[in-house]
C-alpha positions as CSV (number, residue, x, y, z in Angstrom):
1,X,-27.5,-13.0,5.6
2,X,-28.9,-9.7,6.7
3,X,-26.9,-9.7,9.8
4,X,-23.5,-10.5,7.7
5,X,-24.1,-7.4,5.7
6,X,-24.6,-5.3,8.9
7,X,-22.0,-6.3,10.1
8,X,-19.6,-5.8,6.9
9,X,-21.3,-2.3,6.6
10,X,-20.1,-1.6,10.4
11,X,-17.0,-2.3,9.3
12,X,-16.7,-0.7,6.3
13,X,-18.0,2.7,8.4
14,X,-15.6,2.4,11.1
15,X,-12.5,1.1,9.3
16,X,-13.0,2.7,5.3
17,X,-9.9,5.2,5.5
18,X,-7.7,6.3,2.8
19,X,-5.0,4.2,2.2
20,X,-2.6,3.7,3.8
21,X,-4.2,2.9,7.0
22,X,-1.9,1.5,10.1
23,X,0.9,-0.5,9.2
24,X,-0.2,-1.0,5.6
25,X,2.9,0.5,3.9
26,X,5.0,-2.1,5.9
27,X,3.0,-4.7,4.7
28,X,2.2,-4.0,1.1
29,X,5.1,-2.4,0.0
30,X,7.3,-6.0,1.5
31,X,4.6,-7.3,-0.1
32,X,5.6,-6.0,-3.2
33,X,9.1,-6.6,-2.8
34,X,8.4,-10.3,-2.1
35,X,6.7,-10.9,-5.8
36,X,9.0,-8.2,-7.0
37,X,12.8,-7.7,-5.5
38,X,13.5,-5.1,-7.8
39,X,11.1,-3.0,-5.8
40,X,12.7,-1.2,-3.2
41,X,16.1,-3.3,-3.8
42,X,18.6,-2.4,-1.2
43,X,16.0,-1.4,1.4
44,X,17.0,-3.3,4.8
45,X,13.5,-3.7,5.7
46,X,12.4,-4.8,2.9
47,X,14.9,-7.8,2.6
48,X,14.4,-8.5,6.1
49,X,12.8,-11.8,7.1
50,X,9.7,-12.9,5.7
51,X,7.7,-13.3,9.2
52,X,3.8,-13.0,7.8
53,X,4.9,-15.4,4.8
54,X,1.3,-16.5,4.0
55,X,-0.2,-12.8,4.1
56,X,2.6,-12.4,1.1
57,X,2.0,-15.5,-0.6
58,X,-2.2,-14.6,-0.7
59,X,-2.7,-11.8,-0.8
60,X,0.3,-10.0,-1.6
61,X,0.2,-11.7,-4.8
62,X,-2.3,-8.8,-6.0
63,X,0.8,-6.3,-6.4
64,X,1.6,-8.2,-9.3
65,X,-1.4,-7.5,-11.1
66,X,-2.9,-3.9,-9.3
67,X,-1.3,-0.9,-8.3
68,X,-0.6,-0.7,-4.8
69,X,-3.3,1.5,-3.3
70,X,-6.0,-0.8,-5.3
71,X,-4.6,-4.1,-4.2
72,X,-4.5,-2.3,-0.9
73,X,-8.6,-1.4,-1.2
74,X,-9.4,-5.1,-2.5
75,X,-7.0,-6.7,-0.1
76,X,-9.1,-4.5,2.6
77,X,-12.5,-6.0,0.7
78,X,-11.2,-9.6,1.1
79,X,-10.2,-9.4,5.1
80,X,-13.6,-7.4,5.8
81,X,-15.5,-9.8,4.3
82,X,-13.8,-12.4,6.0
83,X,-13.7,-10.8,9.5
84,X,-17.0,-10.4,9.0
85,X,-18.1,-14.1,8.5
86,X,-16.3,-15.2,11.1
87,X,-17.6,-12.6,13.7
88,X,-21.2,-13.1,12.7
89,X,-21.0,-16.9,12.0
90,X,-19.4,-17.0,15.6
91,X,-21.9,-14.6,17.0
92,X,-25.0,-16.3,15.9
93,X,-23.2,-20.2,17.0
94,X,-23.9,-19.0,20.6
95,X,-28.0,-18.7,20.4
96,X,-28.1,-21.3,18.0
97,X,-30.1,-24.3,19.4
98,X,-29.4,-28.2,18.2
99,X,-28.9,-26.8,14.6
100,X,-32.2,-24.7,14.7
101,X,-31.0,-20.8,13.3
102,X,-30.4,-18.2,15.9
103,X,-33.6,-16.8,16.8
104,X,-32.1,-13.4,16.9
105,X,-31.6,-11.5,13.7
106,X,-28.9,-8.6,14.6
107,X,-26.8,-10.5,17.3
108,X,-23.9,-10.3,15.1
109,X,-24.1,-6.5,14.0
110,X,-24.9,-5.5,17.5
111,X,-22.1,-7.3,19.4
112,X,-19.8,-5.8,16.6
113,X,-20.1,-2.6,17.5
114,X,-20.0,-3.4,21.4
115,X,-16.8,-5.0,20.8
116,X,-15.4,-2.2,18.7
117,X,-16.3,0.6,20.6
118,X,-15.2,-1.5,23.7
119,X,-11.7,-1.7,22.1
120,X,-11.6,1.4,21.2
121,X,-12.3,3.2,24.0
122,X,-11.0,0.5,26.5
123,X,-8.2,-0.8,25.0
124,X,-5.0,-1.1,27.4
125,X,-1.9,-1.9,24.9
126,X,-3.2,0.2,21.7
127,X,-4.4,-3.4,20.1
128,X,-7.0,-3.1,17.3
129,X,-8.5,-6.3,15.0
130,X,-10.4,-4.0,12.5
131,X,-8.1,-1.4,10.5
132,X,-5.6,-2.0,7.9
133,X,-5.3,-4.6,5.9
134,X,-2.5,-6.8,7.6
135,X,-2.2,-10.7,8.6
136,X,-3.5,-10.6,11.9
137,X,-6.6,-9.4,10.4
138,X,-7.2,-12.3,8.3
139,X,-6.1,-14.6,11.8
140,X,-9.1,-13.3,14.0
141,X,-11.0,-13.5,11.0
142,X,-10.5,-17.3,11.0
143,X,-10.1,-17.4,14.5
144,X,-13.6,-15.9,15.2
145,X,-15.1,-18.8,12.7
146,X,-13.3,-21.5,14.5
147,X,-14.7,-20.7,17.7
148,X,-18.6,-20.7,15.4
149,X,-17.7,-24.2,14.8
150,X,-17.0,-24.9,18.2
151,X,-20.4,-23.4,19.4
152,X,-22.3,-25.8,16.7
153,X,-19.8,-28.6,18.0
154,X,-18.1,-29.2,14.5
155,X,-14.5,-29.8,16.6
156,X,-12.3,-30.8,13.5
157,X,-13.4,-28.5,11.3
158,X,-12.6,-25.5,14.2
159,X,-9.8,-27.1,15.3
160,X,-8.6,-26.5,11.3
161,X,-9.7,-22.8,11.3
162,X,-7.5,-22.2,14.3
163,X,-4.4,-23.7,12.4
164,X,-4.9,-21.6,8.9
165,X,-5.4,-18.4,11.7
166,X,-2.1,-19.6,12.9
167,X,-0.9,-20.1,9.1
168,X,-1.5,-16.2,8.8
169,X,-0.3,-14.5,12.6
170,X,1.5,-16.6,14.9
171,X,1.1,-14.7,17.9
172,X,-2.6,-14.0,17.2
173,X,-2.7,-18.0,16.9
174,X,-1.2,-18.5,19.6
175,X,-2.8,-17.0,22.7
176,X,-6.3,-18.0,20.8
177,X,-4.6,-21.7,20.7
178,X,-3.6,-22.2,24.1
179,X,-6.8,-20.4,25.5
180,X,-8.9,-22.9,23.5
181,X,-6.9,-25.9,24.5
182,X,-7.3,-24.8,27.9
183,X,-11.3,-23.8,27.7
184,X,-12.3,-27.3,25.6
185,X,-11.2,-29.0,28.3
186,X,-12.1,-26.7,31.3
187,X,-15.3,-26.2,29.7
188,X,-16.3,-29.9,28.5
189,X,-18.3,-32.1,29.8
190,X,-15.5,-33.6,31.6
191,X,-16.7,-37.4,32.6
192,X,-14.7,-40.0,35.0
193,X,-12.4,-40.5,31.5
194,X,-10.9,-37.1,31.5
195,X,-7.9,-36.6,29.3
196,X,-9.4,-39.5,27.2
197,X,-12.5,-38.5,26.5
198,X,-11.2,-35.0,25.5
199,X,-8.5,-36.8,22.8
200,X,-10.9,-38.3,21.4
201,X,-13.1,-35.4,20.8
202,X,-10.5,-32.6,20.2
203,X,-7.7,-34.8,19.5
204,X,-7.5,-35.3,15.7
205,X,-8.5,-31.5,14.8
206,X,-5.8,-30.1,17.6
207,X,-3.1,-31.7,15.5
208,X,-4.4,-30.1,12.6
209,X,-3.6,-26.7,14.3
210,X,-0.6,-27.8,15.3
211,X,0.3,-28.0,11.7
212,X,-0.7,-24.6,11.1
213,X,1.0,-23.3,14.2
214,X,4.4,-24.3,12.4
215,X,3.5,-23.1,8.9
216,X,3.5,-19.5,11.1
217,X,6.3,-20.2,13.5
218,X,8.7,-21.3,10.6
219,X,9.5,-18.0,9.3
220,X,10.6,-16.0,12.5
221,X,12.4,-18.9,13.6
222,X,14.3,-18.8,10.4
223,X,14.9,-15.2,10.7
224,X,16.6,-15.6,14.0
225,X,18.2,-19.0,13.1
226,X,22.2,-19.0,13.5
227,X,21.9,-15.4,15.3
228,X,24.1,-15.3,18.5
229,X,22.7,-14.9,21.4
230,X,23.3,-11.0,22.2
231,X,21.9,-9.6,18.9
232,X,18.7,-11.1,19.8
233,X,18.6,-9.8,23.0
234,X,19.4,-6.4,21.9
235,X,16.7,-6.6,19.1
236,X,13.9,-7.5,21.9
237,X,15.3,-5.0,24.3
238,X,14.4,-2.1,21.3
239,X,11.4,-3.8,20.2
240,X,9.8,-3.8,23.5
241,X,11.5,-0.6,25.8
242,X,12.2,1.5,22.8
243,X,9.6,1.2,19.7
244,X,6.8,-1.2,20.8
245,X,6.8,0.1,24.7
246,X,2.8,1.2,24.4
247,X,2.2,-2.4,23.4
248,X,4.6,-4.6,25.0
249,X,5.5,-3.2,27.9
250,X,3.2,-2.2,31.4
251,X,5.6,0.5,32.6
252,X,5.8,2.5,29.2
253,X,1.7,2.5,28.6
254,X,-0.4,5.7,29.1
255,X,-1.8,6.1,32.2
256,X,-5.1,7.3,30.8
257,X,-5.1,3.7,29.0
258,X,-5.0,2.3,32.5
259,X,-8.1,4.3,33.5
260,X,-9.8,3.8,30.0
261,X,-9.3,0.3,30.5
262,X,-10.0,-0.1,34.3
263,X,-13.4,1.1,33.9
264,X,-13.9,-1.5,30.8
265,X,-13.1,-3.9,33.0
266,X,-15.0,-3.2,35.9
267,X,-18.1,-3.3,33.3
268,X,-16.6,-6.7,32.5
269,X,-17.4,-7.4,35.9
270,X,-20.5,-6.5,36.7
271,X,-22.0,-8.3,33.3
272,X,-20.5,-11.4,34.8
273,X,-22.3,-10.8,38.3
274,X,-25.5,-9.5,36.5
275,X,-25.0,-12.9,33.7
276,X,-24.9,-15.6,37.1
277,X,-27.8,-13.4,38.4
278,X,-30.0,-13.5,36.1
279,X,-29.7,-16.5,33.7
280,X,-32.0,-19.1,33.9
281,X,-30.4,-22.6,35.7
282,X,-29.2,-25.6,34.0
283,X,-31.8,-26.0,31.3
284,X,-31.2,-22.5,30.0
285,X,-27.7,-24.2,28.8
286,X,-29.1,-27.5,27.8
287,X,-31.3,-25.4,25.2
288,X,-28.3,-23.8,23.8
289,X,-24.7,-25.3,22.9
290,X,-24.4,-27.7,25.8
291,X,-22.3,-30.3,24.6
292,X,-22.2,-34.0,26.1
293,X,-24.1,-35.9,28.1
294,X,-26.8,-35.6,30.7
295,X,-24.3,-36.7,33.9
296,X,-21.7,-34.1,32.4
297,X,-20.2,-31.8,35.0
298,X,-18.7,-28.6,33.7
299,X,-15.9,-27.5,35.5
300,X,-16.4,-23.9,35.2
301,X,-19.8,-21.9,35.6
302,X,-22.1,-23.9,35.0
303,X,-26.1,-23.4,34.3
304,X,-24.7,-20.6,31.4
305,X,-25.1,-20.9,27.9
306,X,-22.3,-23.0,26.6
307,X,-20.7,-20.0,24.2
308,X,-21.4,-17.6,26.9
309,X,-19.4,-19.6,29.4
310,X,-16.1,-19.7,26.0
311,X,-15.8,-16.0,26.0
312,X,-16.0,-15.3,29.4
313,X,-13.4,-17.9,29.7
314,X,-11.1,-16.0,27.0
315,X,-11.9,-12.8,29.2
316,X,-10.2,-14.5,32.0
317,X,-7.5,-16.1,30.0
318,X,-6.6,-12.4,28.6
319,X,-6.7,-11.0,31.5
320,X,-4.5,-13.5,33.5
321,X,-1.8,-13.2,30.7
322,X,-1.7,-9.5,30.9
323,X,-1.5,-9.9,34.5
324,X,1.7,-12.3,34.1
325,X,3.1,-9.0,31.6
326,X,3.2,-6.9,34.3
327,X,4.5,-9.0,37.0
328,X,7.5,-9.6,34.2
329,X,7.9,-5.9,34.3
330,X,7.9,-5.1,37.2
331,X,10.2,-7.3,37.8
332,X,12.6,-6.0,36.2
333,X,12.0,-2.2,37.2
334,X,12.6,-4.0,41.1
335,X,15.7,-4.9,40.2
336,X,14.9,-8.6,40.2
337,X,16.0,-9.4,36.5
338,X,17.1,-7.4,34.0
339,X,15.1,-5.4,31.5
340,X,16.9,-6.9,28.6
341,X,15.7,-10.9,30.2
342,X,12.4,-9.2,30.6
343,X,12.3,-8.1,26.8
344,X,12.8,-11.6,25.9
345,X,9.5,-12.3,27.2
346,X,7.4,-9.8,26.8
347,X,7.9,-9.2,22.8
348,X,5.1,-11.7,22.4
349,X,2.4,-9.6,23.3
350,X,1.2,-10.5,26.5
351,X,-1.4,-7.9,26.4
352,X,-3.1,-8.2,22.9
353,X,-5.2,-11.0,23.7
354,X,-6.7,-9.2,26.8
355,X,-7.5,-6.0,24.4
356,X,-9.7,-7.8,22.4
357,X,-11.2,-10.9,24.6
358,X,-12.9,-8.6,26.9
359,X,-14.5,-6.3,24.8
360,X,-15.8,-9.4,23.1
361,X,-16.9,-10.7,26.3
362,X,-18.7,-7.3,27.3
363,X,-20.8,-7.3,23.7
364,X,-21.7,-10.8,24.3
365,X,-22.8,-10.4,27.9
Protein backbone atom coordinates (compact mmCIF):
# COMPACT_ATOMS: atom_id res chain seq x y z
CA UNK A 1 0.00 0.00 0.00
CA UNK A 2 2.94 2.18 0.80
CA UNK A 3 4.42 1.70 -2.44
CA UNK A 4 0.90 2.65 -4.29
CA UNK A 5 0.91 5.91 -2.47
CA UNK A 6 4.57 6.56 -3.62
CA UNK A 7 3.98 6.06 -6.53
CA UNK A 8 0.58 8.23 -6.85
CA UNK A 9 2.63 11.02 -5.00
CA UNK A 10 5.27 10.69 -7.94
CA UNK A 11 2.73 11.27 -10.09
CA UNK A 12 0.94 13.81 -8.61
CA UNK A 13 4.60 15.85 -8.45
CA UNK A 14 5.50 15.34 -11.91
CA UNK A 15 2.12 15.67 -13.68
CA UNK A 16 -0.08 18.27 -11.06
CA UNK A 17 -0.25 21.32 -13.57
CA UNK A 18 -2.93 23.84 -13.90
CA UNK A 19 -5.49 22.93 -16.04
CA UNK A 20 -5.55 22.60 -18.94
CA UNK A 21 -2.67 20.34 -19.35
CA UNK A 22 -1.88 18.64 -23.01
CA UNK A 23 -4.77 17.97 -25.04
CA UNK A 24 -7.26 18.42 -22.27
CA UNK A 25 -9.39 21.18 -23.90
CA UNK A 26 -9.85 18.78 -26.88
CA UNK A 27 -11.00 16.32 -24.69
CA UNK A 28 -13.15 17.83 -22.06
CA UNK A 29 -14.58 20.45 -23.85
CA UNK A 30 -15.98 17.40 -26.78
CA UNK A 31 -16.62 16.01 -23.74
CA UNK A 32 -18.90 18.39 -22.82
CA UNK A 33 -20.39 18.79 -26.07
CA UNK A 34 -21.17 14.94 -26.03
CA UNK A 35 -23.51 15.24 -22.67
CA UNK A 36 -24.32 18.69 -23.88
CA UNK A 37 -24.64 19.69 -27.83
CA UNK A 38 -25.71 22.99 -27.06
CA UNK A 39 -22.17 23.53 -25.91
CA UNK A 40 -20.13 24.75 -28.52
CA UNK A 41 -22.97 23.99 -31.21
CA UNK A 42 -21.65 24.63 -34.64
CA UNK A 43 -18.04 24.01 -33.79
CA UNK A 44 -16.66 21.42 -36.58
CA UNK A 45 -14.50 19.78 -34.06
CA UNK A 46 -16.72 19.41 -31.67
CA UNK A 47 -19.31 17.50 -33.88
CA UNK A 48 -16.72 15.63 -35.35
CA UNK A 49 -16.63 11.83 -34.75
CA UNK A 50 -16.77 10.48 -31.46
CA UNK A 51 -13.33 8.37 -31.64
CA UNK A 52 -12.47 7.94 -27.65
CA UNK A 53 -16.38 7.11 -27.05
CA UNK A 54 -15.84 5.35 -23.75
CA UNK A 55 -13.50 8.23 -22.22
CA UNK A 56 -16.94 10.46 -22.99
CA UNK A 57 -19.29 7.95 -21.80
CA UNK A 58 -17.08 7.69 -18.12
CA UNK A 59 -15.75 10.13 -17.50
CA UNK A 60 -16.91 12.86 -19.49
CA UNK A 61 -20.12 12.31 -17.77
CA UNK A 62 -18.65 14.61 -14.86
CA UNK A 63 -19.38 17.93 -17.13
CA UNK A 64 -22.80 17.34 -16.37
CA UNK A 65 -22.56 17.72 -12.86
CA UNK A 66 -18.89 20.01 -12.29
CA UNK A 67 -17.59 22.84 -13.91
CA UNK A 68 -15.06 22.06 -16.37
CA UNK A 69 -11.68 22.75 -14.77
CA UNK A 70 -13.06 20.58 -11.50
CA UNK A 71 -14.16 17.65 -13.54
CA UNK A 72 -10.96 18.17 -15.29
CA UNK A 73 -8.95 17.93 -11.56
CA UNK A 74 -11.16 14.88 -10.43
CA UNK A 75 -11.09 13.24 -13.83
CA UNK A 76 -7.09 13.72 -13.33
CA UNK A 77 -7.65 12.08 -9.53
CA UNK A 78 -9.39 9.10 -11.15
CA UNK A 79 -6.71 8.16 -14.08
CA UNK A 80 -3.71 8.86 -11.51
CA UNK A 81 -5.14 6.65 -9.23
CA UNK A 82 -5.66 4.17 -11.78
CA UNK A 83 -2.27 4.51 -13.50
CA UNK A 84 -0.98 4.10 -10.48
CA UNK A 85 -2.49 0.63 -9.50
CA UNK A 86 -1.66 -0.70 -12.49
CA UNK A 87 2.00 0.46 -12.63
CA UNK A 88 2.65 -0.70 -9.04
CA UNK A 89 0.39 -3.90 -9.09
CA UNK A 90 2.47 -4.70 -12.40
CA UNK A 91 5.69 -3.75 -10.86
CA UNK A 92 5.52 -5.70 -7.72
CA UNK A 93 3.87 -9.14 -10.14
CA UNK A 94 7.51 -9.41 -11.38
CA UNK A 95 9.34 -10.26 -7.74
CA UNK A 96 6.39 -11.82 -6.53
CA UNK A 97 7.12 -15.47 -5.83
CA UNK A 98 4.22 -18.42 -6.10
CA UNK A 99 1.74 -15.87 -4.43
CA UNK A 100 4.22 -14.88 -1.62
CA UNK A 101 4.31 -10.67 -1.62
CA UNK A 102 7.09 -8.94 -3.34
CA UNK A 103 9.88 -8.93 -1.01
CA UNK A 104 10.76 -5.48 -2.14
CA UNK A 105 8.81 -2.54 -0.68
CA UNK A 106 9.55 0.54 -3.29
CA UNK A 107 9.95 -1.47 -6.58
CA UNK A 108 6.97 0.29 -7.81
CA UNK A 109 7.79 4.01 -6.80
CA UNK A 110 11.33 3.52 -7.94
CA UNK A 111 10.76 2.06 -11.42
CA UNK A 112 8.21 4.93 -11.83
CA UNK A 113 10.37 7.47 -11.81
CA UNK A 114 13.08 5.51 -14.06
CA UNK A 115 10.39 5.11 -16.50
CA UNK A 116 9.33 8.73 -16.37
CA UNK A 117 12.47 10.34 -16.46
CA UNK A 118 13.48 7.83 -19.19
CA UNK A 119 10.55 9.12 -21.33
CA UNK A 120 11.17 12.24 -20.68
CA UNK A 121 14.46 12.69 -21.48
CA UNK A 122 14.65 9.78 -24.04
CA UNK A 123 11.65 9.96 -25.69
CA UNK A 124 11.94 9.80 -29.74
CA UNK A 125 8.22 10.77 -31.03
CA UNK A 126 7.20 13.30 -28.19
CA UNK A 127 4.98 10.27 -26.55
CA UNK A 128 4.04 10.72 -22.82
CA UNK A 129 1.66 8.21 -20.54
CA UNK A 130 1.46 10.55 -17.48
CA UNK A 131 -0.03 14.19 -18.21
CA UNK A 132 -3.40 15.25 -18.95
CA UNK A 133 -6.19 13.66 -18.32
CA UNK A 134 -7.14 11.84 -21.72
CA UNK A 135 -8.16 8.12 -22.83
CA UNK A 136 -4.94 6.76 -23.42
CA UNK A 137 -4.14 7.47 -19.96
CA UNK A 138 -6.82 5.35 -18.47
CA UNK A 139 -5.55 2.49 -21.44
CA UNK A 140 -1.93 2.11 -20.02
CA UNK A 141 -3.46 2.35 -16.78
CA UNK A 142 -5.31 -0.90 -17.55
CA UNK A 143 -2.79 -2.14 -19.68
CA UNK A 144 -0.04 -1.99 -17.01
CA UNK A 145 -2.57 -4.10 -14.64
CA UNK A 146 -3.09 -6.67 -17.29
CA UNK A 147 0.35 -7.37 -17.74
CA UNK A 148 0.31 -7.74 -13.26
CA UNK A 149 -2.00 -10.43 -13.89
CA UNK A 150 0.03 -11.98 -16.35
CA UNK A 151 3.14 -12.02 -13.96
CA UNK A 152 0.87 -13.82 -11.09
CA UNK A 153 -0.50 -16.08 -14.07
CA UNK A 154 -4.21 -14.92 -13.70
CA UNK A 155 -4.46 -15.15 -17.95
CA UNK A 156 -8.33 -14.49 -18.25
CA UNK A 157 -8.52 -11.95 -15.97
CA UNK A 158 -5.40 -9.98 -18.00
CA UNK A 159 -6.48 -10.96 -21.02
CA UNK A 160 -9.92 -8.84 -19.86
CA UNK A 161 -7.81 -5.77 -18.72
CA UNK A 162 -6.21 -5.59 -22.17
CA UNK A 163 -9.78 -5.51 -23.79
CA UNK A 164 -11.33 -2.59 -21.42
CA UNK A 165 -7.61 -0.76 -22.28
CA UNK A 166 -8.62 -1.29 -25.78
CA UNK A 167 -12.40 -0.17 -24.82
CA UNK A 168 -10.65 3.29 -23.92
CA UNK A 169 -7.54 3.86 -26.80
CA UNK A 170 -7.48 1.73 -29.64
CA UNK A 171 -4.15 2.37 -30.81
CA UNK A 172 -2.66 2.22 -27.19
CA UNK A 173 -4.57 -1.38 -27.33
CA UNK A 174 -3.36 -2.25 -29.99
CA UNK A 175 0.45 -2.39 -30.16
CA UNK A 176 0.12 -3.65 -26.27
CA UNK A 177 -2.36 -6.44 -27.92
CA UNK A 178 -0.37 -7.76 -30.60
CA UNK A 179 3.02 -7.49 -28.51
CA UNK A 180 1.29 -9.73 -25.87
CA UNK A 181 -0.10 -12.16 -28.31
CA UNK A 182 3.17 -12.41 -29.69
CA UNK A 183 5.25 -12.53 -26.10
CA UNK A 184 2.66 -15.29 -24.41
CA UNK A 185 3.50 -17.45 -26.89
CA UNK A 186 7.24 -16.57 -27.51
CA UNK A 187 7.63 -16.47 -23.95
CA UNK A 188 5.57 -19.75 -22.73
CA UNK A 189 6.59 -22.72 -21.87
CA UNK A 190 6.03 -23.82 -25.29
CA UNK A 191 5.71 -27.98 -25.02
CA UNK A 192 5.56 -30.52 -28.16
CA UNK A 193 1.61 -29.20 -28.32
CA UNK A 194 2.39 -25.65 -29.35
CA UNK A 195 -0.47 -23.65 -30.66
CA UNK A 196 -2.71 -25.99 -28.56
CA UNK A 197 -1.36 -25.74 -25.48
CA UNK A 198 -1.26 -21.91 -25.85
CA UNK A 199 -5.41 -21.87 -26.78
CA UNK A 200 -6.04 -23.46 -24.16
CA UNK A 201 -4.31 -21.21 -21.73
CA UNK A 202 -4.69 -17.84 -23.42
CA UNK A 203 -7.51 -18.72 -25.56
CA UNK A 204 -10.75 -17.86 -23.75
CA UNK A 205 -9.40 -14.40 -22.19
CA UNK A 206 -7.83 -13.32 -25.86
CA UNK A 207 -11.35 -13.34 -27.16
CA UNK A 208 -12.30 -11.30 -24.41
CA UNK A 209 -9.90 -8.54 -25.67
CA UNK A 210 -10.98 -9.11 -28.87
CA UNK A 211 -14.26 -7.77 -27.68
CA UNK A 212 -12.81 -4.79 -26.34
CA UNK A 213 -10.64 -4.17 -29.28
CA UNK A 214 -14.02 -3.56 -31.30
CA UNK A 215 -15.78 -1.56 -28.63
CA UNK A 216 -12.55 0.93 -29.54
CA UNK A 217 -12.23 0.34 -33.24
CA UNK A 218 -16.13 0.93 -33.78
CA UNK A 219 -16.06 4.62 -33.60
CA UNK A 220 -13.18 5.66 -36.00
CA UNK A 221 -14.40 3.15 -38.40
CA UNK A 222 -17.69 4.84 -38.24
CA UNK A 223 -16.22 8.12 -38.65
CA UNK A 224 -14.63 7.19 -41.91
CA UNK A 225 -17.41 4.88 -43.01
CA UNK A 226 -18.92 5.87 -46.64
CA UNK A 227 -15.88 8.44 -47.06
CA UNK A 228 -14.31 8.08 -50.66
CA UNK A 229 -11.20 7.08 -50.91
CA UNK A 230 -9.18 10.48 -51.59
CA UNK A 231 -10.63 12.47 -48.57
CA UNK A 232 -9.05 9.94 -46.40
CA UNK A 233 -5.97 9.95 -48.00
CA UNK A 234 -5.73 13.64 -47.81
CA UNK A 235 -6.76 13.64 -44.09
CA UNK A 236 -3.73 11.08 -43.29
CA UNK A 237 -1.37 12.96 -45.49
CA UNK A 238 -2.10 16.29 -43.00
CA UNK A 239 -2.30 14.25 -39.97
CA UNK A 240 1.05 12.77 -40.36
CA UNK A 241 3.43 15.33 -42.78
CA UNK A 242 1.63 18.46 -41.68
CA UNK A 243 0.23 18.52 -37.87
CA UNK A 244 1.37 15.14 -36.18
CA UNK A 245 4.98 15.00 -38.16
CA UNK A 246 7.03 14.96 -34.60
CA UNK A 247 4.94 11.97 -33.79
CA UNK A 248 4.25 10.10 -36.82
CA UNK A 249 6.64 10.67 -39.05
CA UNK A 250 10.84 9.77 -38.83
CA UNK A 251 11.86 12.49 -41.36
CA UNK A 252 9.96 15.46 -39.60
CA UNK A 253 11.32 14.49 -35.75
CA UNK A 254 14.05 16.60 -34.07
CA UNK A 255 17.37 15.57 -34.47
CA UNK A 256 18.20 16.21 -30.89
CA UNK A 257 15.25 13.48 -30.13
CA UNK A 258 17.35 11.13 -32.16
CA UNK A 259 20.42 11.70 -29.96
CA UNK A 260 18.21 11.94 -26.66
CA UNK A 261 16.86 8.75 -27.58
CA UNK A 262 20.01 6.95 -29.11
CA UNK A 263 21.77 7.25 -25.93
CA UNK A 264 18.43 5.77 -24.03
CA UNK A 265 18.80 3.14 -25.98
CA UNK A 266 22.16 2.24 -25.93
CA UNK A 267 21.55 2.18 -21.87
CA UNK A 268 18.80 -0.22 -23.00
CA UNK A 269 21.49 -2.26 -24.17
CA UNK A 270 23.91 -2.57 -21.88
CA UNK A 271 21.13 -3.39 -18.97
CA UNK A 272 20.37 -6.33 -21.26
CA UNK A 273 24.17 -7.43 -21.52
CA UNK A 274 24.72 -6.52 -17.80
CA UNK A 275 20.89 -8.54 -16.90
CA UNK A 276 22.36 -12.07 -19.01
CA UNK A 277 25.62 -11.37 -17.09
CA UNK A 278 24.72 -11.31 -14.00
CA UNK A 279 21.42 -13.09 -13.21
CA UNK A 280 21.55 -16.16 -11.59
CA UNK A 281 20.74 -19.52 -14.13
CA UNK A 282 17.56 -21.32 -14.44
CA UNK A 283 16.50 -21.49 -10.85
CA UNK A 284 16.66 -17.74 -10.35
CA UNK A 285 13.43 -17.86 -12.88
CA UNK A 286 11.89 -20.90 -11.31
CA UNK A 287 11.72 -18.79 -7.93
CA UNK A 288 9.91 -16.06 -9.64
CA UNK A 289 7.04 -16.08 -12.33
CA UNK A 290 8.09 -19.10 -14.31
CA UNK A 291 5.07 -20.45 -15.64
CA UNK A 292 4.65 -24.23 -16.76
CA UNK A 293 6.23 -27.16 -16.28
CA UNK A 294 9.61 -28.56 -15.34
CA UNK A 295 10.50 -29.89 -19.25
CA UNK A 296 9.30 -26.27 -20.51
CA UNK A 297 11.65 -24.66 -22.98
CA UNK A 298 11.22 -20.95 -23.34
CA UNK A 299 11.88 -19.76 -26.62
CA UNK A 300 13.38 -16.51 -25.77
CA UNK A 301 16.12 -15.80 -22.96
CA UNK A 302 15.85 -18.11 -20.81
CA UNK A 303 17.33 -18.51 -17.09
CA UNK A 304 15.67 -14.68 -16.48
CA UNK A 305 12.95 -13.84 -14.34
CA UNK A 306 9.80 -14.57 -16.18
CA UNK A 307 8.46 -10.66 -16.03
CA UNK A 308 11.90 -9.55 -16.77
CA UNK A 309 12.12 -11.58 -19.92
CA UNK A 310 7.93 -9.64 -20.88
CA UNK A 311 9.39 -6.20 -20.86
CA UNK A 312 12.37 -6.81 -22.40
CA UNK A 313 10.33 -8.45 -24.93
CA UNK A 314 8.01 -5.25 -25.39
CA UNK A 315 11.40 -3.30 -25.66
CA UNK A 316 12.13 -5.30 -28.73
CA UNK A 317 8.63 -5.36 -30.03
CA UNK A 318 8.76 -1.27 -29.81
CA UNK A 319 11.63 -0.95 -31.12
CA UNK A 320 11.11 -3.33 -34.17
CA UNK A 321 7.80 -1.36 -34.99
CA UNK A 322 9.61 1.97 -34.95
CA UNK A 323 12.11 0.46 -37.06
CA UNK A 324 9.39 -0.67 -39.69
CA UNK A 325 8.15 3.49 -39.34
CA UNK A 326 11.09 4.52 -40.73
CA UNK A 327 11.66 2.11 -43.37
CA UNK A 328 7.93 3.38 -44.49
CA UNK A 329 9.42 6.77 -44.63
CA UNK A 330 12.06 6.52 -46.08
CA UNK A 331 10.54 4.99 -48.52
CA UNK A 332 8.74 7.36 -49.56
CA UNK A 333 11.36 10.26 -49.34
CA UNK A 334 13.35 7.57 -52.08
CA UNK A 335 10.88 7.86 -54.27
CA UNK A 336 9.66 4.33 -53.82
CA UNK A 337 5.95 5.15 -52.90
CA UNK A 338 4.32 8.05 -52.29
CA UNK A 339 4.11 10.17 -49.17
CA UNK A 340 0.40 10.22 -49.26
CA UNK A 341 0.49 5.78 -49.34
CA UNK A 342 3.09 6.29 -46.65
CA UNK A 343 0.63 8.50 -44.50
CA UNK A 344 -1.86 5.79 -44.74
CA UNK A 345 0.33 3.82 -42.66
CA UNK A 346 2.12 5.62 -40.48
CA UNK A 347 -1.00 7.62 -38.78
CA UNK A 348 -1.11 4.73 -36.32
CA UNK A 349 1.70 5.49 -34.40
CA UNK A 350 4.41 3.34 -35.16
CA UNK A 351 6.60 5.00 -32.74
CA UNK A 352 4.54 5.38 -29.44
CA UNK A 353 4.86 1.98 -28.31
CA UNK A 354 8.79 2.15 -28.53
CA UNK A 355 8.57 5.64 -26.35
CA UNK A 356 7.29 4.02 -23.59
CA UNK A 357 8.34 0.16 -23.66
CA UNK A 358 11.89 0.98 -23.31
CA UNK A 359 11.99 3.22 -20.69
CA UNK A 360 9.94 0.65 -18.86
CA UNK A 361 12.38 -1.86 -19.75
CA UNK A 362 15.39 0.39 -18.49
CA UNK A 363 13.54 0.98 -14.82
CA UNK A 364 12.90 -2.66 -14.62
CA UNK A 365 16.42 -3.74 -15.60
Amino acid sequence: MADFFGVLLLFFLVAGDRVPDVNEPHYWTKASHFWNPDFGQGDLFLASGNAHWLFYVTLGSLTMILPMTAAVWVGRGVLWLLLAWGWTWMMRGIWSSQGQACRYPWVGTLTAAGWLAGMFWGHLAGEWVLGGAEAKVAAYGFLFAAFGYFFRQRWTVGWLCLGVAGAFHIVVRGWGFISSIVLSYLLADCNRRGMSDWLSKHGKGAMLAMAGLLVGILPPLVADWGMPKELTTQAAYIQVYKRLGHHLAPTLMNPVRWQSHLELLLIAIGLVVAVARFSLPQRVAAQGSEVGSKTAKPLLFPGILWGVRWMLGLAIFGLSLALLGCLVDLGALQGFWTQESSARILKYYWFRWNDVAIPIWVATA
